[in-house]
C-alpha positions as CSV (number, residue, x, y, z in Angstrom):
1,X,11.7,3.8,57.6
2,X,11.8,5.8,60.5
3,X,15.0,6.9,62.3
4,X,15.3,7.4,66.3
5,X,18.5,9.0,67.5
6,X,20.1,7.8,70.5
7,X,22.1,9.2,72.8
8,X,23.0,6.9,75.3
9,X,24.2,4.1,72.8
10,X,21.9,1.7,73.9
11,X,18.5,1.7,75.0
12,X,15.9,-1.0,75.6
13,X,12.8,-2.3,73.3
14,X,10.1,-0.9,76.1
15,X,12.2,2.5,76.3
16,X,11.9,2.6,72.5
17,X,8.4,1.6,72.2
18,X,8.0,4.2,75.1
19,X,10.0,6.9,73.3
20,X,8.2,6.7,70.4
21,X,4.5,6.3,71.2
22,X,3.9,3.2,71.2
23,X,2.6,2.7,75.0
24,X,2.1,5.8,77.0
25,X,3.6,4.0,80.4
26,X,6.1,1.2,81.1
27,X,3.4,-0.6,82.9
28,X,1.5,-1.3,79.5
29,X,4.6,-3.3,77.8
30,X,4.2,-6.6,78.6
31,X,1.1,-6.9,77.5
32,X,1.6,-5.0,74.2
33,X,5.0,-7.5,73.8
34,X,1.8,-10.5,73.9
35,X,-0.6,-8.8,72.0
36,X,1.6,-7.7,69.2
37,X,4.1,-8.7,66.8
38,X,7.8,-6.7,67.5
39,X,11.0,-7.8,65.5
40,X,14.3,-6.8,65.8
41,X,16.5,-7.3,62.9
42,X,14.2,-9.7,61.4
43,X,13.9,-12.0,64.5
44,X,10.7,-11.9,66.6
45,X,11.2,-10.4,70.3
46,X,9.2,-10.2,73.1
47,X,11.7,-9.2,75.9
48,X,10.6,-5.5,77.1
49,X,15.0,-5.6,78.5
50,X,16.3,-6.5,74.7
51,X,19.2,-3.8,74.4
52,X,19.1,-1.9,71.3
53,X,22.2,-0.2,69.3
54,X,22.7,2.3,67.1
55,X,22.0,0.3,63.4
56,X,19.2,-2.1,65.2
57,X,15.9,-2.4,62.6
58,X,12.6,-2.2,64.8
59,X,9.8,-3.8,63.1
60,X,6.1,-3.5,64.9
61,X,3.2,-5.4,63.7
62,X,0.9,-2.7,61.6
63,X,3.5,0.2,61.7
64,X,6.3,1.7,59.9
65,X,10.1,0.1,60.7
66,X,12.6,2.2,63.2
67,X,16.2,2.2,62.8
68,X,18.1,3.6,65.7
69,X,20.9,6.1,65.2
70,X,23.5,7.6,67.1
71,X,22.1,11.7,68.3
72,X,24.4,14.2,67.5
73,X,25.3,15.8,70.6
């Protein structure tokens, strides 16, 4: 599992998905929230606006689970 520090707290699923590779532009995540499989502690989501927290488990169809953590500052 893979862990992303964060350093505002909170942060959204397409900032994530963003952050981390996933889609190279905001534009792209609505259609990679249809095309692919995303839960978030073990409940499917497709909203690109889902806040994320420090101890949230990010689960993308084909690729290795995130955790978020909080960034040391």
């Amino acid at each position: 599992m893979t862990e992303v520090p964060v350093r505002t707290g909170v942060i959204t699923l397409g900032q994530l998905l963003k952050f981390i590779g996933m889609i190279p532009t905001g534009g792209e995540i609505k259609s990679f929230l249809m095309e692919t499989s995303i839960k978030v502690n073990g409940e499917h989501e497709n909203r690109r606006g889902r806040k994320l927290s420090p101890g949230d488990v990010v689960e993308v169809e084909g690729h290795e689970a995130v955790t978020l953590t909080i960034a040391d500052m």
